[in-house]
N, C-alpha and C positions, 0 to 999 in steps of 0.2 A: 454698304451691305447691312439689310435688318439685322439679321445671323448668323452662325456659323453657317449653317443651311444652307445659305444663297454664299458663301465665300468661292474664288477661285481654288478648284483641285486641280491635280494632275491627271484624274480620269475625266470630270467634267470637259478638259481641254481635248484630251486621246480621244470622246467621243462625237466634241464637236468639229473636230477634224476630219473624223470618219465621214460625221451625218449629212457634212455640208460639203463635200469635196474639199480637202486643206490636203490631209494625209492616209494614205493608206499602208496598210502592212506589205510588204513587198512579199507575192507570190503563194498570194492569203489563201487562193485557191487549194494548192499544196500542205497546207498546216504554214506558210510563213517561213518566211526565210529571219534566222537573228541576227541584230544587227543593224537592219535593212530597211527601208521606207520609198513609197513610190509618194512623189507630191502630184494632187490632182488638180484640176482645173484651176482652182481658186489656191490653192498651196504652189504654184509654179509661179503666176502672178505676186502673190506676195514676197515670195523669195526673188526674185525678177526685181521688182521695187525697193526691195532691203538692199539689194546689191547696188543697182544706179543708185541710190540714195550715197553710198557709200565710195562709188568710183567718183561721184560729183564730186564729193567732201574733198577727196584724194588729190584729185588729176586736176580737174576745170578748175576749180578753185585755188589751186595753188600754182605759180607758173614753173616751179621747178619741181615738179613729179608729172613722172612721163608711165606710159602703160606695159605690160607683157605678156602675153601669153604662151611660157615655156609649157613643152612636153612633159606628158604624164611619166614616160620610159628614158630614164635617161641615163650616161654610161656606168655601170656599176663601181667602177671605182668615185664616182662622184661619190655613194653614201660611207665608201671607207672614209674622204676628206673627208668630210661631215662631222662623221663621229657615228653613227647610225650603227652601219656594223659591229661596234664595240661595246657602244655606249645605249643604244635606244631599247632598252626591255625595262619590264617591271619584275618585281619577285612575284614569284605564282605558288600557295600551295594547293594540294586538293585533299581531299577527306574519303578517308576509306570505308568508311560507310558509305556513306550518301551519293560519294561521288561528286558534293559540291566544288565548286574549284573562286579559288581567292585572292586577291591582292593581297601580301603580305602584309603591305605596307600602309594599307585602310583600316587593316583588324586591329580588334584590341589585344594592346600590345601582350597583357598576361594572359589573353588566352593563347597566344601565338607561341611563349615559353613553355607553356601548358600541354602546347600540342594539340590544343582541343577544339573541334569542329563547332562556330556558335550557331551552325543550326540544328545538329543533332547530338551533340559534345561528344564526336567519334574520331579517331586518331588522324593528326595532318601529317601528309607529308612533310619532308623536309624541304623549305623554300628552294626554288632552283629558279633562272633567270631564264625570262622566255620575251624572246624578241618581235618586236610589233610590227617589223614589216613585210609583206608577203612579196614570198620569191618565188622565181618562175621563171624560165629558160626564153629566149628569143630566137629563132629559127628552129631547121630541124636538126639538130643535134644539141644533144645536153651533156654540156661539163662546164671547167670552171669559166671556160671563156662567153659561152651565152648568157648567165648568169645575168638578172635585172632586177630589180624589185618597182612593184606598183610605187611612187611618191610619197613617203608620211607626212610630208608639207611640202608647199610649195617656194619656198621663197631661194632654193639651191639652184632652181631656174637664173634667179633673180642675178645671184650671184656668179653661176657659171659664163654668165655673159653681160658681165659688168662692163670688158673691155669694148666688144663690141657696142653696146649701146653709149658708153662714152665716144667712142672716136664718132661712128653713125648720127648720133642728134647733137655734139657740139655738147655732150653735157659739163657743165661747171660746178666744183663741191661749191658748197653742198648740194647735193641732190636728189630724190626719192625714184624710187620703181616702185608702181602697184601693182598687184596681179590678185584674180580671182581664180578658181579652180577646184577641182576634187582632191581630196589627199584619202589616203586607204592605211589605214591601222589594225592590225591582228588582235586587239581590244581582249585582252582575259574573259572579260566579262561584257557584258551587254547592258543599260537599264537604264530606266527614266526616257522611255518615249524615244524622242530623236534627238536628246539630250547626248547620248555616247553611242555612235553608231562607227561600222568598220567603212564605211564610206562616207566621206562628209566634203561641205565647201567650205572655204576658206577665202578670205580677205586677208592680204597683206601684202605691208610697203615696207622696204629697205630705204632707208635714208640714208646715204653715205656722207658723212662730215669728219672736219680734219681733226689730227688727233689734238686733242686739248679743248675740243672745242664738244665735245660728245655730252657733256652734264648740262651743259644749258640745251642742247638741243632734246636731250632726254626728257626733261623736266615740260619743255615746253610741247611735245609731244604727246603726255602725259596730260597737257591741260585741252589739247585740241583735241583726242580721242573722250573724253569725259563729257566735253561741250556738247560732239555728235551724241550721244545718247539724250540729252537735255532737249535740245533742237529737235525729236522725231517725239518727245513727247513719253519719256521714262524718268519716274516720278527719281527726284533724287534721294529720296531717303528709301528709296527700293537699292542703292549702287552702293559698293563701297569699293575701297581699294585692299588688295592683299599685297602684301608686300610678304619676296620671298627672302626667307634667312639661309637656306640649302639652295644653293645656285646651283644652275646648271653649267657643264663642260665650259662653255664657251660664253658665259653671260660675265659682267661685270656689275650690273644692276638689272633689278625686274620687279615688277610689280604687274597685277591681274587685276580687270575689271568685275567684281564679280556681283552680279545680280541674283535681288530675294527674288528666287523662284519657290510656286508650292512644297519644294523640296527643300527649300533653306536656298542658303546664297551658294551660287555656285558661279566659275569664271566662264566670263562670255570676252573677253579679250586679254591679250598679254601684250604691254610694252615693254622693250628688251634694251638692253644697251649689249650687243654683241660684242664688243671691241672689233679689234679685225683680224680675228677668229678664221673666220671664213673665206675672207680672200687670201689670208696667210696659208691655210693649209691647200685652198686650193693651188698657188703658186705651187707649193710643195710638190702635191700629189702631180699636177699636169707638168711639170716645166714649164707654166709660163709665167713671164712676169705680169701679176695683178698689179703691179704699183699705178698709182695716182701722177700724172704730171701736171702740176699745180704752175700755171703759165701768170696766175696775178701773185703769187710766190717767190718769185724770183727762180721757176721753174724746178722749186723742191721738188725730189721726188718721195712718195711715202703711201703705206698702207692704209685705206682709208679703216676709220671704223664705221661702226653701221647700228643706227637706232634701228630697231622692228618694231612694227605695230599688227597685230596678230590675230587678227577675231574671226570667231568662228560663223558662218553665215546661217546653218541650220539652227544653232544656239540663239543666234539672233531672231530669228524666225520664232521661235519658241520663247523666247523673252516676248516680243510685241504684243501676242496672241497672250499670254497671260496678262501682262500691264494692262493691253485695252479690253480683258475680259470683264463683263460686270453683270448681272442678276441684280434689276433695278424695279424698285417698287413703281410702280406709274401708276397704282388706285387711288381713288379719289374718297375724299374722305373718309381717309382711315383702314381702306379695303387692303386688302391684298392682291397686285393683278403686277408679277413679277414678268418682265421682259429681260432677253437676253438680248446683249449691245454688245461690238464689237468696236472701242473706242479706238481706232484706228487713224493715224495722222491720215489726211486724205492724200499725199503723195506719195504712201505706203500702200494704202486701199487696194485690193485685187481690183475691185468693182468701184468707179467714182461715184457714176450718176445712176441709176434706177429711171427707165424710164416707164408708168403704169397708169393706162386707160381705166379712165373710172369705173367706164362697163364696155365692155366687147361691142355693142349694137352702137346703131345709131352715125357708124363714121369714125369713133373716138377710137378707135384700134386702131385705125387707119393712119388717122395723123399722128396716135401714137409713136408707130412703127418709123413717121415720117422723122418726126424730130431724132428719134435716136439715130436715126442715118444722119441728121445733120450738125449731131453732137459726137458719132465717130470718129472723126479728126482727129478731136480735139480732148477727149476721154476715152476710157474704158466705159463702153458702158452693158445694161441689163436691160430686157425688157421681159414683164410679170404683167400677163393679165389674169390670172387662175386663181380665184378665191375672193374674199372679201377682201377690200382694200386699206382695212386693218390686218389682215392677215399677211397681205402683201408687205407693208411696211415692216411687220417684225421680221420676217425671212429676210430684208434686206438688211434693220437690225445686223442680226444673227453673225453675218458674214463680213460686218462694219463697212456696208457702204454709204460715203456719209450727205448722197445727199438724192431724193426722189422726185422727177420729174411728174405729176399729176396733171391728165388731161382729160376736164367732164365737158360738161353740157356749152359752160362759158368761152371755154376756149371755141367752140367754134361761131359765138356771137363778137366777140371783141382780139381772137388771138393772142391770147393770155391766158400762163400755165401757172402751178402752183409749185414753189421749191419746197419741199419740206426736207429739213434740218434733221439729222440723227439722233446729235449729241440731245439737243433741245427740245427736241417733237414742234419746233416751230414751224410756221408755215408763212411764206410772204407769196404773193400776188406779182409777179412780172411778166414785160411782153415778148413774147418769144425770139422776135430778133434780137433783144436784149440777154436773152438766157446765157450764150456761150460767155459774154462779158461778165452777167451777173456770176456764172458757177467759179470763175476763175479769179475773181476777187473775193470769193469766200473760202479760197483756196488758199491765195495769200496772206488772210490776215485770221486765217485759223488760230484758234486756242484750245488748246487740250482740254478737253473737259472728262479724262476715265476718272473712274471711281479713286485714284489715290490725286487726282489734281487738287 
């Protein structure tokens, strides 16, 4: 970056989300719903890719984590075992002036003694605890027995049907379950884009290992989640780790991945060391036995504990799009002629290939049109013929896709396209039946090149 000027914002990204289809306000028409985000064309694709990027790490790649997709409604006494019902709220005050309303436990602390509102210094109320998950009856009759709440995480799926997925795949400790999904949160407050919304996705895997054995597999968990951020191309002196000193109910150890965002560093994952927490109370609460029958053990039986690995998928989403955001001088001698680039690992990319006719006439739209049908397979891809074809390149720029198929006058004397490059603005010369092979080995031995590489 020349300057501040050209730096990544948090609006510069809010507005290239909007301009270019990534993210919209949910129900914008209305004044907006808070809280809320619709992802659009190019923002569903991305979050799409940050997840398979993520289920691959998980599941393919390892032969002992297996998949889940538990229910969003699940039986209300599941979040008494939890802990949810007792334990899942934040302190809230609000301000009798304004009306502002606050996380206790964010503010500063002497204003909080103080009583004093820090946006208009008008009187707070006194903290009171207000719980994050929203409830809501299941059929037609409401009392204590339809009672449900929307999921504040996923991973109680994970847990509720431990036994089943053990006896059903033959699982062996150690073992992992991953699962994707929506989780819903009654959020005090709202802010920072799609950073804290009341609706969100989530990635996470329960690793179940024997007790004594939980600090090495903690640790080594902690190195594999660190790595996948490194491998998609987030600079590592953008990550650090938080390590927390106030555990939660059921933790034994924890630490957050947390990434510089515009807004300072905030966490985009949490590894947990649960102990067995979780399967302990669920035996409690259900009657059933959760215990582990450990058959190369000498058929011990025991509660297992449980590493978590915990990232939020919208966060991630929001991490990529700022790391590969960049406002890059491309004038030549000395000019100023700033493009905007979207340095996007290409197996992240909404958009792989760009496919664009040098001009409309002539037939080149045609075979245009043709090659991107015969690069569909095998990509995502675009096709732009509208404006100049510098024009065209930045819009694809813009949105990081990293790589542009060009077809002029040549290609239909010899059948040879032109690849040009994103990160590079380079441009090589190949034959078309070679393209599908060429795109896919620049795919493989890609190198990061955003503005912190």
């Amino acid at each position: 970056m020349a300057n501040d000027e050209h730096k990544c914002t948090m609006d510069k990204i809010i507005s290239l989300c909007k301009r270019r289809g990534f993210v919209y306000q949910s129900s914008e028409i209305y004044g907006g719903q808070a809280g809320a985000w619709d992802y659009g064309p190019l923002g569903i694709d991305l979050k799409k890719n940050i997840q398979a990027a993520w289920w691959k790490e998980m599941t393919q790649l390892h032969d002992n984590v297996v998949g889940l997709d538990s229910a969003i409604f699940m039986h209300h006494t599941t979040w008494e075992a939890s802990g949810h019902v007792a334990h899942f709220s934040d302190p809230m005050v609000d301000c009798k002036e304004c009306r502002h309303r606050f996380r206790a436990d964010q503010m500063d602390q002497e204003l909080l003694k103080q009583r004093k509102c820090p946006d208009c210094g008008g009187e707070l109320t006194e903290p009171r605890e207000f719980n994050l998950m929203f409830k809501t009856h299941l059929g037609p009759v409401e009392d204590d027995q339809s009672i449900v709440y929307l999921r504040p995480e996923t991973c109680q799926g994970i847990f509720v049907d431990f036994k089943n997925i053990v006896q059903s795949n033959r699982m062996k400790i150690p073992f992992g379950v991953a699962q994707t999904g929506k989780s819903f949160r009654n959020e005090i407050i709202f802010k920072n884009f799609i950073f804290r919304t009341c609706e969100f996705e989530q990635m996470e895997m329960e690793y179940f290992v024997k007790p004594g054995t939980d600090v090495a597999a903690f640790e080594e968990w902690r190195k594999q989640r660190w790595a996948f951020y490194l491998k998609y191309g987030i600079a590592e002196n953008n990550l650090r780790w938080h390590h927390h000193e106030k555990l939660a109910h059921y933790a034994k150890d924890a630490y957050d991945i947390e990434y510089n965002y515009p807004i300072g560093f905030q966490e985009i994952e949490g590894v947990h060391n649960r102990t067995d927490f979780d399967l302990s109370q669920h035996s409690k609460f259900s009657g059933k036995d959760m215990s582990y029958i450990d058959q190369d053990d000498g058929n011990k039986k025991y509660i297992p504990y449980v590493i978590e690995t915990s990232a939020g998928l919208n966060r991630n989403l929001l991490m990529f799009l700022c790391e590969a955001y960049e406002e890059q001088n491309v004038g030549a001698s000395g000019e100023e002629d700033y493009r905007t680039v979207l340095h996007l690992d290409p197996r992240l990319a909404p958009v792989t290939v760009a496919v664009l006719p040098m001009m409309k006439k002539d037939g080149l739209a045609e075979i245009a049109k043709e090659i991107q049908h015969e690069l569909k397979e095998d990509f995502v891809t675009d096709y732009d013929q509208s404006g100049t074809i510098g024009k065209r390149y930045r819009r694809q720029d813009e949105v990081g896709t990293p790589f542009c198929v060009t077809v002029d006058y040549q290609t239909k004397d010899d059948d040879t396209v032109t690849i040009r490059f994103r990160d590079s603005m380079e441009q090589i010369r190949v034959a078309r039946k070679d393209l599908v092979v060429k795109l896919q080995e620049n795919i493989r031995s890609y190198k990061h090149c955003g503005p912190e590489a």
